[in-house]
N, C-alpha and C positions, 0 to 999 in steps of 0.2 A: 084346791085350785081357786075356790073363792077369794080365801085370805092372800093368795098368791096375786093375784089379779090387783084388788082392792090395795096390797101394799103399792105397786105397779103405777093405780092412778093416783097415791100420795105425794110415789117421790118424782114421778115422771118429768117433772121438770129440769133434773139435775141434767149438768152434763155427762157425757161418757169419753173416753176416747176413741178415734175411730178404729178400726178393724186394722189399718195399717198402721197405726200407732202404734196399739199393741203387738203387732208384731215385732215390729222394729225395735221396740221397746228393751226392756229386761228380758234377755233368752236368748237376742237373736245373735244366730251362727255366723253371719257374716259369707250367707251363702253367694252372697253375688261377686266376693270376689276368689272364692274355691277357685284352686287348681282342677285339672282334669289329663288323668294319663288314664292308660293301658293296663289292665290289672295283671298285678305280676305274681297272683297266688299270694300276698303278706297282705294283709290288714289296713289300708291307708291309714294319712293322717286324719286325724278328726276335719280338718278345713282342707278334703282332696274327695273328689269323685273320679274315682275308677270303674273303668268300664269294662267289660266282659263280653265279649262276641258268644253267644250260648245257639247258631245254629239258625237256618231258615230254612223257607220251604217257597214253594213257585206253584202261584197256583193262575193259571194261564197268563195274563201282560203282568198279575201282581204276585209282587214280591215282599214274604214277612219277614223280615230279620228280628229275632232275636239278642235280647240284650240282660245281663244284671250291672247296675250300679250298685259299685261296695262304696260306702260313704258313712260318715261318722262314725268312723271305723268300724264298726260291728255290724253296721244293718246294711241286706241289701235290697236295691228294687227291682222287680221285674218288668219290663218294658218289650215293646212290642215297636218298632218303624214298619208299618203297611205304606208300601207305594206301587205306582204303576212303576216297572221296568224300567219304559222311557221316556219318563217325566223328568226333563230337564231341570223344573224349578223346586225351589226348597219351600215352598210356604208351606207351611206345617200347621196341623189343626191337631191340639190337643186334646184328646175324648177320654172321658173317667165315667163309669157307673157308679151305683149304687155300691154294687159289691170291687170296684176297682177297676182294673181293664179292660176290654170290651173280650168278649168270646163269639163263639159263632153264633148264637142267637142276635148279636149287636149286626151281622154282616149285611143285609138288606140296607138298614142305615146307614154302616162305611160306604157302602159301595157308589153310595150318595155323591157322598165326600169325594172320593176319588174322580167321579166323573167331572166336578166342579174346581179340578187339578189339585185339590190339598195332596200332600205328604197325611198320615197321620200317625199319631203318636199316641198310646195308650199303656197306662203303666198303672202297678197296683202301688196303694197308701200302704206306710206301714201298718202290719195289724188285717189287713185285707185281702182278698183274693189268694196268692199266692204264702202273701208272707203270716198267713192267720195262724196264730197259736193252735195246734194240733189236737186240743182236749174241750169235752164240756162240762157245763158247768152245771152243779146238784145245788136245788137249795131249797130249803126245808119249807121259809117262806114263799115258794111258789114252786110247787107241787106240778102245775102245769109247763113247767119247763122239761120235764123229763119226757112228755107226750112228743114235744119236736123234734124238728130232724133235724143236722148236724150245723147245717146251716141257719135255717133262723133262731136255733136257739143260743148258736155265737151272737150275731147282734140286738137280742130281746135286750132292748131299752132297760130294763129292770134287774135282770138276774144276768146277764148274757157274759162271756167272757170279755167280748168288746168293752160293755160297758164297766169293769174294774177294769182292763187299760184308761179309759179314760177319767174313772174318777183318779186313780193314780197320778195320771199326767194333771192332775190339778195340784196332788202333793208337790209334785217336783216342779210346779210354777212355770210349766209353759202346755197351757190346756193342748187337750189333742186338736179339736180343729185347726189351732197355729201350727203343731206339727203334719197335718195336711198339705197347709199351703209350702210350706218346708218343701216336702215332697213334690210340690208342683214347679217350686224355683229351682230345684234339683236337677227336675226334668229338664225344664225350656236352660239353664244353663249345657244340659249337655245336646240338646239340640243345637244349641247356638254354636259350643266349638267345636263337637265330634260332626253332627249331620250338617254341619254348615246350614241352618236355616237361616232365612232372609225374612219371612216374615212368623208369626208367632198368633195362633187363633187358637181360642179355648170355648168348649163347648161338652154339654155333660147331660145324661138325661133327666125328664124333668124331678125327681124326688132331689136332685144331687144341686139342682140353681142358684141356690142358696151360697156351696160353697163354691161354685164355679164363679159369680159375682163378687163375691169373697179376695178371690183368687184375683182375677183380671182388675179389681180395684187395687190389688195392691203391689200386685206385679207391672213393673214399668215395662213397658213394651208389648204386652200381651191384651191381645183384644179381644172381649166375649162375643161369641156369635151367637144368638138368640136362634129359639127355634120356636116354630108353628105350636103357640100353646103355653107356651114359657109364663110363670108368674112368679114372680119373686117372692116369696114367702121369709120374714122377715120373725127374729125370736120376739116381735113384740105382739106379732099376732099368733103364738103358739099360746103365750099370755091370756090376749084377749078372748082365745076360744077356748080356754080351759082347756085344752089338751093336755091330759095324762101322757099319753103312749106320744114319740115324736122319734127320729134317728137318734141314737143317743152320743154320735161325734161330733153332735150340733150343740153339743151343751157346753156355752161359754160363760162364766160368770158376768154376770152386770149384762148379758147382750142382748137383753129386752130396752135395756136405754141407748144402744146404738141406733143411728137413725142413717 
């Protein structure tokens, strides 16, 4: 971490490009001008998000609809619209955790949301919550993986099943955190033509600020709401603290020189 560091304040002056460069850059799908129908049980196009009514539930004025988006043909999202009943307005607050979209441990803090009239929308990234590869992961170099339980030893920074997705998505040149925000344009696109939303707010708890900032810088139209406590945590001070251990679908090449 030292050498890691110490190269860090050699080249530190180069530039980088920003977070939305690269996105838009080599990879990008072309998600903003996706079609959006009604899934009809076939596979879409690769540049089509279909959508899938999967069921809700009423739990006294609020109402949770369920949803899957099939999209790039193969993957789908699972998503959530929590609203009040008879909330007239579309403004929609998008909420993401740690492990994806909010569960009933998150409800105290929806319930927030909903008083202060958002819509909201919560949906899992691929690779998380709903959509996580279903096995784990043995390895010889860290023996104390097999002590966890099913869940933190998917996203262990080091050995975790997460973490070969996303060294992976480094071979195939489009890092997983860009496939993240992917996932986020995904959403607020089918917000905007299935839930007719009007306006567009993104908000995440605090381990996740990183890419929820990510997100709202690079998404036109989408506005990060900050929350009591919020700090920006930046891959140049994972750098500067020597941190070993960190989420490991924060790991972007070059993105300790992003500024």
């Amino acid at each position: 971490m030292d050498l890691i560091r110490d190269y860090f304040h050699e080249h530190g002056v180069q530039s980088a490009p920003s977070i939305s460069q690269l996105y838009y850059g080599n990879g990008y799908a072309g998600i903003s001008s996706w079609d959006t129908n009604k899934y009809d049980g076939i596979a879409p196009a690769e540049d089509t998000i279909s959508w899938e009514y999967a069921g809700g539930s009423q739990f006294g004025d609020v109402s949770i609809d369920r949803y899957r988006l099939h999209h790039s043909r193969y993957l789908e999202m699972p998503l959530l619209h929590i609203h009040r009943t008879n909330n007239p307005h579309r403004r929609m607050l998008l909420w993401f955790g740690k492990d994806g979209k909010a569960t009933a441990g998150n409800w105290p803090q929806l319930v927030k949301f909903l008083d202060a009239g958002f819509d909201i929308v919560t949906f899992d990234f691929r690779g998380l919550g709903e959509p996580r590869m279903p096995y784990k992961a043995v390895s010889e170099d860290d023996p104390s993986l097999a002590q966890l339980d099913f869940d933190h030893a998917y996203v262990n920074p080091i050995s975790g099943v997460l973490a070969d997705y996303v060294y992976n998505s480094l071979l195939t040149g489009r890092p997983y955190f860009l496939q993240m925000i992917e996932d986020a344009e995904i959403t607020a696109r089918f917000c905007r033509t299935e839930l007719h939303a009007t306006d567009l707010v993104l908000t995440s708890d605090r381990e996740d600020y990183i890419l929820a900032d990510a997100i709202a810088t690079t998404l036109p139209g989408i506005e990060l709401l900050p929350q009591p406590g919020d700090k920006l945590i930046r891959w140049s001070d994972f750098v500067e603290q020597r941190r070993e251990l960190w989420p490991i679908q924060y790991l972007l090449p070059g993105g300790a020189f992003i500024h």
